[in-house]
N, C-alpha and C positions, 0 to 999 in steps of 0.2 A: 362690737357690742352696742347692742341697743343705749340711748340717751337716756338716762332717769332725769325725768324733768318732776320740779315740785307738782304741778298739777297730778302727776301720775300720780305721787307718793299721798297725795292727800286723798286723790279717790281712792286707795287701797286704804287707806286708816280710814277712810267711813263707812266701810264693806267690812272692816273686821274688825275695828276697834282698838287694834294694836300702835303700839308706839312708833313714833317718827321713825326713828331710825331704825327698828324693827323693821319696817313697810321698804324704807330704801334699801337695806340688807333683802331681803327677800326679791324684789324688782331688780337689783342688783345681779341677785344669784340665777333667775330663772328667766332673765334676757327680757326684761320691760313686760312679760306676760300676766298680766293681773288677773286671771285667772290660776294658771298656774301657783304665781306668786300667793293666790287664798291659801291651796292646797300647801305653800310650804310652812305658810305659819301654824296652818294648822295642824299638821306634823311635829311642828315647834310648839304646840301649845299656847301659841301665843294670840287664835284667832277662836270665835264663835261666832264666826260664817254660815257656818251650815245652819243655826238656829235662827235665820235673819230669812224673811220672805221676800227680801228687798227691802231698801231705802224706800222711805212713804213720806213723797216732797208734792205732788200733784196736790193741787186743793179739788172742792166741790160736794161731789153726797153720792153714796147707792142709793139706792131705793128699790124697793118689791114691789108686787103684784100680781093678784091672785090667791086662789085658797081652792081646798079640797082636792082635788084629784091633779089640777095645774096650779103652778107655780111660776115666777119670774122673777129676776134682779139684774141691774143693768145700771152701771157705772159712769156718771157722767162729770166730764174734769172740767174747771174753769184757772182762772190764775191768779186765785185773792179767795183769801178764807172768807174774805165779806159775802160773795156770791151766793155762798152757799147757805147764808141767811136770808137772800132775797126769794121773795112770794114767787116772781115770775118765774124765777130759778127753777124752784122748787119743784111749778107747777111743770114748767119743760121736763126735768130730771120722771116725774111722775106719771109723764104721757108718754114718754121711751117705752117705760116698763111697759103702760098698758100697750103699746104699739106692740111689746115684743110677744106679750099672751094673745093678742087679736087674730097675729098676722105670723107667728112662728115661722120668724125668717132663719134662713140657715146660715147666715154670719153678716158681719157685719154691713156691707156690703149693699146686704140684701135689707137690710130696717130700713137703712138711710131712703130707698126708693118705696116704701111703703106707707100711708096715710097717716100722720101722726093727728091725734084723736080731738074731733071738734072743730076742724080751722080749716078745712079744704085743702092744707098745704102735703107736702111729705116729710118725713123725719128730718131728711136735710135741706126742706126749706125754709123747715119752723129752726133749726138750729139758726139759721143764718137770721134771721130775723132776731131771732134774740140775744147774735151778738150784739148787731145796730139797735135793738132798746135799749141793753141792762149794759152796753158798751165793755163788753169784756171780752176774750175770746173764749168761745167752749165747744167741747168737745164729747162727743158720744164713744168714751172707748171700748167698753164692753156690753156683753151682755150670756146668760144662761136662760134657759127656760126646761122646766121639767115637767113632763106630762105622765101619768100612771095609768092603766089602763083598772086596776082594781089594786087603792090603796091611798096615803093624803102624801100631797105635797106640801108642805111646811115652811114659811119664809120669816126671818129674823134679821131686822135692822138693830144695829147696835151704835149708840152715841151718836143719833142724830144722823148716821148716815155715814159713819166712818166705816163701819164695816156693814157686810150684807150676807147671809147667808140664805140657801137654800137645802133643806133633805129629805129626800123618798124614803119612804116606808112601803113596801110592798106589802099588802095581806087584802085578805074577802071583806075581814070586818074594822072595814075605813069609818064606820062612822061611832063605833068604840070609841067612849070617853077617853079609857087609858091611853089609847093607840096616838091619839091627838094629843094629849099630855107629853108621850114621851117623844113624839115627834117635835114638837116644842121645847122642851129639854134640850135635845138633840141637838136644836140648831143652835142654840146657845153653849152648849160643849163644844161646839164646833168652832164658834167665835172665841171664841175662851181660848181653846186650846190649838187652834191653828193644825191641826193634821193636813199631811202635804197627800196623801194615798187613801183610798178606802182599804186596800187588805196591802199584804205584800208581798200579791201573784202583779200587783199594780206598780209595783216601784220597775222602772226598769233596770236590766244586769248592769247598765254600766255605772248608773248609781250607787248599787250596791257592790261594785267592783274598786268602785273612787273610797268610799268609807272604808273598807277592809285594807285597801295598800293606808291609809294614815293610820287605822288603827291600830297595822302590824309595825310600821314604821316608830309609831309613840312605844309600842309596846316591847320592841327590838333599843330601841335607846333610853329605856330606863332599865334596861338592865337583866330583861326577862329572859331566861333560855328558851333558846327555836325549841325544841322539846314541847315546851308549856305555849307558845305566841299562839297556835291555832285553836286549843282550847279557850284561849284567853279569848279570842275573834269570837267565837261560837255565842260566848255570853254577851260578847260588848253588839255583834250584830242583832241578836235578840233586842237587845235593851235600843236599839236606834230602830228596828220596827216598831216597837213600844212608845215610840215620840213619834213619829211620822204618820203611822197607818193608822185610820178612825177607827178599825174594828179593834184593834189591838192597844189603844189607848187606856187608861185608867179613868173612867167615869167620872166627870170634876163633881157629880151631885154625891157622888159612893165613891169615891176612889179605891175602896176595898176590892172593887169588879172591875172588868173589863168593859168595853161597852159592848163587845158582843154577845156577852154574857149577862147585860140587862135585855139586851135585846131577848134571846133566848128566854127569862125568865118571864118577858110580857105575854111572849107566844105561848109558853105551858100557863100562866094565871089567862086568858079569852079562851084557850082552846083552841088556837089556829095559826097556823105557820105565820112567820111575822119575819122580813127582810130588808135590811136596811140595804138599799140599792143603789143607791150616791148620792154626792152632794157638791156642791160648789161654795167658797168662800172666796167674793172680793173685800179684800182691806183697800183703801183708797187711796191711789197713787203709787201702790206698792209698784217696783222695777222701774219707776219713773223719776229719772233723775231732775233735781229739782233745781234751777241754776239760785247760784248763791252769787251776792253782791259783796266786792273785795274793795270797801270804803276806803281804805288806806291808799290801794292803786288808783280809786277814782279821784280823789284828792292830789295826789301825786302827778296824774295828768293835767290836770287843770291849774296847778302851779306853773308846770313846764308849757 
């Protein structure tokens, strides 16, 4: 039998929230596997994992760039929330994005070797430059860029740069007031509401294979008869498309509608087909575990 060591047990309570001894019962039962071990609490009811996009321990800023038919957002980390209020910061975090609409690299990879804007240098040689100024280490982790060939791309920073969204609209009539309004919208539902999918041809089988065994599992151990369990699935799967997929969300401006169904309504008010066609959302630092300092140990050694 696998070790349960406290560090395990404490990364598994910051992934699901649940109790000490919960976390080590669970680690316990399913052999040190903290993945697993999510799935059992949450079988247990004792985790809300699944509505978590990651731990957000990474400091620094998204930032966008771009409008009208392209768009860009491109995530860059540093190790001090102060950073992320420096000028020079700022202005590096701001020449990514434009680097990534100039030069539409095809991953990462590929920015790092291309001209970053103004200085002669490249992406990763203006990064390194600016760890030896502003003395921090940073990093360029991501980045999106969306291009339309007829229709607006839309970008929205939220708080300064914690979060960054991007979302296409497909349609002929891109330069509709409306179209731009709700594109706008959009991308602040989007930040709002965190949708992990655009529809739920998007999520893939094994995802939706992982929710149906916990949902029949919670729904077999309260008492329900197998008879009723698969109708019961039918509705509870509906309802976790309903939180996940953008099209299938409840509109945060109307929650009365769906959003594809404001969608649908802009296209009948212009008179022209109207397609929301994806989007991207970085929250910052999300999946990035954040080392945390254990005062008591650090104390403890330096007595001994």
């Amino acid at each position: 039998m696998a070790q349960i060591t406290a560090s395990m047990v404490s990364e598994l309570r910051a992934k699901t929230g649940a109790g000490m001894m919960d976390c080590k019962k669970a680690l316990t039962e399913t052999g040190g596997d903290i993945e697993t071990a999510i799935d059992y609490l949450r079988k247990k009811g004792l985790s809300a994992a699944a509505k978590k996009a990651g731990r957000v321990a990474a400091e620094g800023m998204v930032t966008a760039a771009g409008q009208g038919r392209i768009g860009a957002i491109a995530e860059v980390n540093a190790e001090t929330d102060f950073v992320a209020k420096n000028t020079a910061f700022q202005a590096f975090s701001a020449g990514v994005a434009e680097a990534v609409i100039d030069h539409a690299p095809k991953d990462l990879e590929s920015l790092m070797a291309v001209a970053f804007p103004g200085t002669g240098r490249t992406v990763a040689e203006e990064q390194t430059h600016q760890i030896a100024t502003i003395g921090e280490n940073i990093n360029v982790r991501r980045f999106a860029r969306f291009a339309v060939d007829a229709g607006v791309v839309t970008s929205y920073v939220h708080a300064g740069g914690k979060i960054g969204v991007l979302v296409e609209l497909a349609t002929a009539k891109e330069d509709d007031e409306r179209v731009l309004t709700l594109a706008r919208q959009l991308a602040m539902h989007v930040a709002a509401a965190n949708p992990q999918f655009l529809d739920r041809q998007e999520v893939p089988a094994e995802v939706v294979d992982r929710e149906k065994e916990i949902m029949r599992v919670k729904a077999k151990e309260s008492g329900k008869p197998d008879h009723l369990v698969e109708k019961i699935l039918d509705g509870q799967i509906n309802k976790f498309f309903g939180e996940v997929c953008l099209l299938e969300q409840a509109y945060v401006i109307d929650p009365d509608h769906k959003v594809t169904k404001v969608v649908e309504a802009l296209a009948k008010e212009i008179g022209a087909p109207v397609k929301l066609t994806r989007f991207a959302r970085f929250q910052l630092g999300e999946g990035i575990e954040k080392k945390e300092d254990d005062f008591a140990s650090e104390v403890a050694s330096l007595v001994k």
